[in-house]
C-alpha positions as protocol buffer text, in pm:
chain_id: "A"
residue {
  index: 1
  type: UNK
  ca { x: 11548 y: 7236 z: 12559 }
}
residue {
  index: 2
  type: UNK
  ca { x: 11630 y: 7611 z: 12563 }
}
residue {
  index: 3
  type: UNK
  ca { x: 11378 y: 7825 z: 12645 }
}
residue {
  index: 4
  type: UNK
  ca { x: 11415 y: 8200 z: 12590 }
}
residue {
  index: 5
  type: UNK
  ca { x: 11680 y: 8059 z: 12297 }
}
residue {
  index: 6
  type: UNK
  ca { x: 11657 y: 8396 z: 12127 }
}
residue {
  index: 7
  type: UNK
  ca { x: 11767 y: 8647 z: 12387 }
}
residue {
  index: 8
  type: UNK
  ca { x: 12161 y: 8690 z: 12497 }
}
residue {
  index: 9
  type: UNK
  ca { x: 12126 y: 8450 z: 12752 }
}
residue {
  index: 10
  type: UNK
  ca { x: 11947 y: 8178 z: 12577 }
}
residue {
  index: 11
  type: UNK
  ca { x: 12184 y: 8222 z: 12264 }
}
residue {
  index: 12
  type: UNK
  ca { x: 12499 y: 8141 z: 12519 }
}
residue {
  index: 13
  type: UNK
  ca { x: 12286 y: 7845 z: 12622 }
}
residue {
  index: 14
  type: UNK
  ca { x: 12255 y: 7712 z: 12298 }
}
residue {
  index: 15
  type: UNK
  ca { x: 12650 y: 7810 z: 12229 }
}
residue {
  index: 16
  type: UNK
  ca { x: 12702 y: 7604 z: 12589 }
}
residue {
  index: 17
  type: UNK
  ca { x: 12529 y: 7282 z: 12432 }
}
residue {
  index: 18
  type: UNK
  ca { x: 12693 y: 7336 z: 12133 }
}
residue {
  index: 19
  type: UNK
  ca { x: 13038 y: 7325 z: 12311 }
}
residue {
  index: 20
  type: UNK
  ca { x: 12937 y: 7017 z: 12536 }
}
residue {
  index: 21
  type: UNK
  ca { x: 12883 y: 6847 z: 12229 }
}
residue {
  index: 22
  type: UNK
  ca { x: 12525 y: 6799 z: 12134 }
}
residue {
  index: 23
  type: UNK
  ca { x: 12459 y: 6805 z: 11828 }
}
residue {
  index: 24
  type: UNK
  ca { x: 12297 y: 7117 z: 11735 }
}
residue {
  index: 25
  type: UNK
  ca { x: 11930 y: 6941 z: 11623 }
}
residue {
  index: 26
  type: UNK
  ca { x: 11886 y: 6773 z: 11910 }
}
residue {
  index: 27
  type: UNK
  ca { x: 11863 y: 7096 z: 12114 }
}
residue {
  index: 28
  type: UNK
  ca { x: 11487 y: 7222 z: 12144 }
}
residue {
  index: 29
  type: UNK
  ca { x: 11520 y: 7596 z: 12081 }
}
residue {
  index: 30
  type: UNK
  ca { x: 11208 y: 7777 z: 12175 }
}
residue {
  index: 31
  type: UNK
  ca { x: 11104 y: 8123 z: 12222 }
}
residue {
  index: 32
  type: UNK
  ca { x: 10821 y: 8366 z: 12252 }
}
residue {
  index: 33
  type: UNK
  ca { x: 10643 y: 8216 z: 11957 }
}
residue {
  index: 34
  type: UNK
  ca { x: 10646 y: 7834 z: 12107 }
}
residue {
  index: 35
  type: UNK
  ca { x: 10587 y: 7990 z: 12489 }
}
residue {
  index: 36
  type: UNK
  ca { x: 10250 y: 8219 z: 12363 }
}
residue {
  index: 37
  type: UNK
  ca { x: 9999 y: 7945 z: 12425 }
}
residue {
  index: 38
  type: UNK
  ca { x: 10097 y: 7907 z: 12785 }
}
residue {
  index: 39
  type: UNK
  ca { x: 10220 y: 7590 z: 12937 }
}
residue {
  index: 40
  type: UNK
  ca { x: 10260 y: 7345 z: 13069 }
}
residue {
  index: 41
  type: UNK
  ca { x: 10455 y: 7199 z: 12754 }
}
residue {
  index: 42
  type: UNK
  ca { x: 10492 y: 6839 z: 12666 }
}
residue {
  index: 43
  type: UNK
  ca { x: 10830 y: 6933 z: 12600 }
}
residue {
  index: 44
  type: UNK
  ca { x: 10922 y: 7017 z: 12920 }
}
residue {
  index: 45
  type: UNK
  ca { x: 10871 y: 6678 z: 13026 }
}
residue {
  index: 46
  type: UNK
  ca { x: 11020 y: 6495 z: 12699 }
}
residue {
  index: 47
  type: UNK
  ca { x: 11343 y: 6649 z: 12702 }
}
residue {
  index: 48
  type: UNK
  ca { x: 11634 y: 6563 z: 12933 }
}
residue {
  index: 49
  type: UNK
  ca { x: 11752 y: 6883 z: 13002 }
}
residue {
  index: 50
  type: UNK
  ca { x: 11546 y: 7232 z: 13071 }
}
residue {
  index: 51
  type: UNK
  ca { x: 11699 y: 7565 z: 13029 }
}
residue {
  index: 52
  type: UNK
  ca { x: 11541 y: 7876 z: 13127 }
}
residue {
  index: 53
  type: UNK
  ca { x: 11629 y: 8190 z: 12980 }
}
residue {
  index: 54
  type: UNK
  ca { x: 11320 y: 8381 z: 12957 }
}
residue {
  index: 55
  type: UNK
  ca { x: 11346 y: 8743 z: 13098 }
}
residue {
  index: 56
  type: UNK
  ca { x: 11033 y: 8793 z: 13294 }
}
residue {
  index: 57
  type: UNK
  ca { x: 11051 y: 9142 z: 13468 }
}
residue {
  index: 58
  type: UNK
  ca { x: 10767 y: 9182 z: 13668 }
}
residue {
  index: 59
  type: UNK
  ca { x: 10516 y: 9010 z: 13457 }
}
residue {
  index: 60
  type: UNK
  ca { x: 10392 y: 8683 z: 13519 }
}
residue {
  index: 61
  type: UNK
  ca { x: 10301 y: 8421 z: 13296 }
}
residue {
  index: 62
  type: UNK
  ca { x: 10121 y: 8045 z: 13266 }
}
residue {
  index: 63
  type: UNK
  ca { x: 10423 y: 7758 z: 13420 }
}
residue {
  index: 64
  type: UNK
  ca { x: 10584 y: 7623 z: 13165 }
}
residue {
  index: 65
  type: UNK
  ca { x: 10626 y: 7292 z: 13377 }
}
residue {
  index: 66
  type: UNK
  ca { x: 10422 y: 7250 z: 13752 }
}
residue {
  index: 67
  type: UNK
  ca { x: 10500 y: 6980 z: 14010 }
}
residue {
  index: 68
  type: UNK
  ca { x: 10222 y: 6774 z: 13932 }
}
residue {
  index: 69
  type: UNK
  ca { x: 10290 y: 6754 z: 13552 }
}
residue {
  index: 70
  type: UNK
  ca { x: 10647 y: 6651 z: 13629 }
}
residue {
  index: 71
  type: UNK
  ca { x: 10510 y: 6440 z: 13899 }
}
residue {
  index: 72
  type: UNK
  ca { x: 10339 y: 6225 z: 13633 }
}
residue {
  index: 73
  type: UNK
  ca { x: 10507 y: 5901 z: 13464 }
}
residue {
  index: 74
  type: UNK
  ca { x: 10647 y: 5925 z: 13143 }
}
residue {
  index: 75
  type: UNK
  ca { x: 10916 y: 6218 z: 13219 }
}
residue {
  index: 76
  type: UNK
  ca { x: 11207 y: 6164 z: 13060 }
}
residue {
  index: 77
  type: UNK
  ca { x: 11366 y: 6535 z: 13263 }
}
residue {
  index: 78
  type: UNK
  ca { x: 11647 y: 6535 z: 13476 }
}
residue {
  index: 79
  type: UNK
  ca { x: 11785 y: 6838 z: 13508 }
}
residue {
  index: 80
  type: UNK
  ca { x: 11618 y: 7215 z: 13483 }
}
residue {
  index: 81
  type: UNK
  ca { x: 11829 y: 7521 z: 13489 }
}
residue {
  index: 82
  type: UNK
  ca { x: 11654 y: 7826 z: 13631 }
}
residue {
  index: 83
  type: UNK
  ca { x: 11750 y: 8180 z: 13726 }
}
residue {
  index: 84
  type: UNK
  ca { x: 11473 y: 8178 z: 14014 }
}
residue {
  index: 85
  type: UNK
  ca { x: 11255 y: 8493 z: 14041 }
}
residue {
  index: 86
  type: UNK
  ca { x: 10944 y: 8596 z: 14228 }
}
residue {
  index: 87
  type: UNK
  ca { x: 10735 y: 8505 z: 13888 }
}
residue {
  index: 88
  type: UNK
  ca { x: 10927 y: 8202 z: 13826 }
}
residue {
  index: 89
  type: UNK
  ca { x: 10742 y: 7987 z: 13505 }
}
residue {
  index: 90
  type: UNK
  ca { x: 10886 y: 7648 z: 13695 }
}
residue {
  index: 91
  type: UNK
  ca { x: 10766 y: 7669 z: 14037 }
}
residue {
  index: 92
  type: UNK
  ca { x: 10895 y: 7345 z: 14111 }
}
residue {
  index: 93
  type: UNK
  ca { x: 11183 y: 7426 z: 14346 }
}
residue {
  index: 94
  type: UNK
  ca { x: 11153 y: 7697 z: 14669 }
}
residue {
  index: 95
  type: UNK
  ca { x: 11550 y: 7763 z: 14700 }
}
residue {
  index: 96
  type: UNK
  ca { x: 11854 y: 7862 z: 14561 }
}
residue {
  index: 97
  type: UNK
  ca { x: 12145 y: 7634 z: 14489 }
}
residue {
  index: 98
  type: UNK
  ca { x: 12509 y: 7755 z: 14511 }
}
residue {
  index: 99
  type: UNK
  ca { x: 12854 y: 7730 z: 14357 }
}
residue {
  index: 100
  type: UNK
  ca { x: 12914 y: 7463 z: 14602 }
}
residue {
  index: 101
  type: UNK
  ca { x: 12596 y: 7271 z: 14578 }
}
residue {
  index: 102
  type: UNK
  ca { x: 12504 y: 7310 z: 14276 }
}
residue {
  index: 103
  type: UNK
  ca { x: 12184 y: 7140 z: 14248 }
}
residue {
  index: 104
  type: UNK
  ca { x: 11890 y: 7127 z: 14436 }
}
residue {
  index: 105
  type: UNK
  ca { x: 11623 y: 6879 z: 14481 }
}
residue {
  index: 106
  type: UNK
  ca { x: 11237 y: 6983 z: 14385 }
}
residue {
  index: 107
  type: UNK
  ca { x: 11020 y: 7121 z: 14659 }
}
residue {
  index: 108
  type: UNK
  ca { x: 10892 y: 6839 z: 14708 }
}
residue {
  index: 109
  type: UNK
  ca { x: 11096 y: 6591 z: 14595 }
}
residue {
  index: 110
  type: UNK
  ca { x: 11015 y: 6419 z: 14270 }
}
residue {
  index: 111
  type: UNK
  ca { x: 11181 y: 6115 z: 14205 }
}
residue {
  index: 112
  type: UNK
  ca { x: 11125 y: 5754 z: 13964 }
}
residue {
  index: 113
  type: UNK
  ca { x: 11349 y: 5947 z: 13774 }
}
residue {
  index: 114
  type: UNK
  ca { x: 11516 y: 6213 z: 14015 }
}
residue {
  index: 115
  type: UNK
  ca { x: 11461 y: 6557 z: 13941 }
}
residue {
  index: 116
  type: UNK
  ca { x: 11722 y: 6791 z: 13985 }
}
residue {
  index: 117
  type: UNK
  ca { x: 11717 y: 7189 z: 13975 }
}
residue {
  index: 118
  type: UNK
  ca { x: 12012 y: 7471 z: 13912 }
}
residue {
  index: 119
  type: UNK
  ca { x: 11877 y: 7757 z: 14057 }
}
residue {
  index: 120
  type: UNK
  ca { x: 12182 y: 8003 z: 14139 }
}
residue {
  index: 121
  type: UNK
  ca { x: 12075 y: 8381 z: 14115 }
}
residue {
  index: 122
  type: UNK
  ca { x: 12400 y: 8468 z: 14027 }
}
residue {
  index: 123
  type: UNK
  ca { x: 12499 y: 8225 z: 13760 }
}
residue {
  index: 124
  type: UNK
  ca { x: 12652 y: 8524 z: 13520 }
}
residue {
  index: 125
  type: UNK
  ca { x: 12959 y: 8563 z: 13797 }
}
residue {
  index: 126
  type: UNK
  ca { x: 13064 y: 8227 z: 13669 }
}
residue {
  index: 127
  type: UNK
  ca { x: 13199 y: 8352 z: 13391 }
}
residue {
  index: 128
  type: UNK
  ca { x: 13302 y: 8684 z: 13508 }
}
residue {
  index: 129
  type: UNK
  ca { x: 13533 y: 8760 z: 13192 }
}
residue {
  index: 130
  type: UNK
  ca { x: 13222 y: 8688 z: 12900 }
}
residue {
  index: 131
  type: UNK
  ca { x: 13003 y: 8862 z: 13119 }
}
residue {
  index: 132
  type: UNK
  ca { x: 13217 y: 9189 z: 13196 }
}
residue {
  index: 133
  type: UNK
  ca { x: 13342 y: 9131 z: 12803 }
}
residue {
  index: 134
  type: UNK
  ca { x: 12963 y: 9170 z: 12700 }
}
residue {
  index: 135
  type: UNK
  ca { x: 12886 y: 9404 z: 12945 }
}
residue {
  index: 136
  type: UNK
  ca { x: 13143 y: 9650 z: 12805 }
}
residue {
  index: 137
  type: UNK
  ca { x: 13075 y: 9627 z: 12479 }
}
residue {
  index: 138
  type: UNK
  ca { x: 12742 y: 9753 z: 12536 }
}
residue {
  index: 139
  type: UNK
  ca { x: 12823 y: 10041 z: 12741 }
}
residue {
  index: 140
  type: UNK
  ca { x: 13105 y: 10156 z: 12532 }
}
residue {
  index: 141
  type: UNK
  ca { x: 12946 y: 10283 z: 12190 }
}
residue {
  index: 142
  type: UNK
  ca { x: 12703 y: 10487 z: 12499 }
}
residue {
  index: 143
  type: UNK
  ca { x: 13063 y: 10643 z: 12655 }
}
residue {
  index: 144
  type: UNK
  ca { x: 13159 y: 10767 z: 12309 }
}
residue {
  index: 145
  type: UNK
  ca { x: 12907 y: 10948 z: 12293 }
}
residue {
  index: 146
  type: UNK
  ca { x: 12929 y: 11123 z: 12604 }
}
residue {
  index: 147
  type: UNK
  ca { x: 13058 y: 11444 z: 12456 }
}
residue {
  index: 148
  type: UNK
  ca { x: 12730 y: 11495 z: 12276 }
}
residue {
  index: 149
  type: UNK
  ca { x: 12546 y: 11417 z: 12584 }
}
residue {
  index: 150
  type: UNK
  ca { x: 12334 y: 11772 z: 12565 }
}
residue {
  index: 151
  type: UNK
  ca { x: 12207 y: 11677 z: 12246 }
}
residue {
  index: 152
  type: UNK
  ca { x: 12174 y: 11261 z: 12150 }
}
residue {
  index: 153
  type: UNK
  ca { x: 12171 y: 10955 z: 12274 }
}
residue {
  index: 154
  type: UNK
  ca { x: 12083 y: 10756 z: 12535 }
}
residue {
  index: 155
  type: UNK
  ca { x: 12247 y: 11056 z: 12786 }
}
residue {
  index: 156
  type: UNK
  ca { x: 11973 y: 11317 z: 12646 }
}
residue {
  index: 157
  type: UNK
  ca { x: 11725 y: 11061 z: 12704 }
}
residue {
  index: 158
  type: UNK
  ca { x: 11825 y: 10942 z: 13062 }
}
residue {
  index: 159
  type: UNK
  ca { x: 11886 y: 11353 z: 13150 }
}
residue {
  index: 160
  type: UNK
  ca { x: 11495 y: 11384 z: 13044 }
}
residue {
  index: 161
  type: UNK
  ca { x: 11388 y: 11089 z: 13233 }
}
residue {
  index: 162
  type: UNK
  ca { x: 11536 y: 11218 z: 13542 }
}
residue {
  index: 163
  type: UNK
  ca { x: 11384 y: 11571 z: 13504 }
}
residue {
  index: 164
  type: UNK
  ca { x: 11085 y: 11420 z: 13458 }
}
residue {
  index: 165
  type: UNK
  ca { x: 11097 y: 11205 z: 13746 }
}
residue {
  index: 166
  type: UNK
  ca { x: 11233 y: 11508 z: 13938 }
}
residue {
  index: 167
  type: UNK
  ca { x: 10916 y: 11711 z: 13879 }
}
residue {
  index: 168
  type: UNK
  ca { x: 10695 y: 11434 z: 13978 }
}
residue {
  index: 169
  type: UNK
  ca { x: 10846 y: 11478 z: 14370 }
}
residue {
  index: 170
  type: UNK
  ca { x: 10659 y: 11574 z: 14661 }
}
């Protein structure tokens, strides 16, 4: 299950299953439209495999899973994936995992089956090249523009920001 499945993030998810071989209709895509009720989901429970791609910001939102609804018999989830933040929708884990470790058990543990959580902060460093790759070609069509910075674009709009901002000082 991808949640988020729409975004950049959750469509390289879905590309990831993809290339670890599941077959494309067995992957639960979901995005805002599924998530609008508020959880917790069933789903989150029925599927084996939870990713979380859902761009919060600093909004918070109903859990799409808790402890105590994983907690109860019947889950067939192993694994969640989970860019942690301060208005995390899985609160079912209190630390980070690392390259080295990269899973972490559930704070606390939930077992009968085990319950395992990727939660590394930095996960886009993995793949350094995609994410630099992406990352440029974003920025460039903004660079090309740079010699018409006094008059369109995002540069005339970021120069009025910052005036703006600049007149709201002390």
């Amino acid at each position: 299950m991808v949640i988020g499945a729409l975004g950049r993030c959750g469509k390289g998810a879905v590309d990831f299953c993809s290339a670890a071989g599941l077959p494309q209709e067995s992957v639960l895509k979901w995005d805002m439209a599924e998530t609008a009720s508020g959880g917790p989901f069933p789903e989150c429970r029925l599927s084996d495999l939870l990713i979380n791609c859902v761009y919060l910001g600093p909004h918070r939102i109903p859990p799409f899973a808790t402890h105590e609804y994983l907690s109860a018999p019947g889950r067939r989830l192993r694994v969640i994936c989970d860019p942690r933040s301060e208005n995390n929708p899985i609160p079912v884990y209190s630390g980070y995992s690392s390259f080295e470790n990269p899973t972490t058990a559930t704070s606390p543990k939930i077992d009968s089956p085990e319950l395992r959580v990727t939660a590394i902060d930095h996960l886009p460093t993995l793949v350094a090249r995609e994410s630099s790759e992406e990352y440029s070609s974003l920025l460039l069509p903004s660079l090309l523009t740079l010699d018409r910075r006094d008059r369109e674009g995002v540069w005339k709009r970021a120069e009025q920001t910052y005036r703006g901002r600049v007149k709201e000082l002390p």
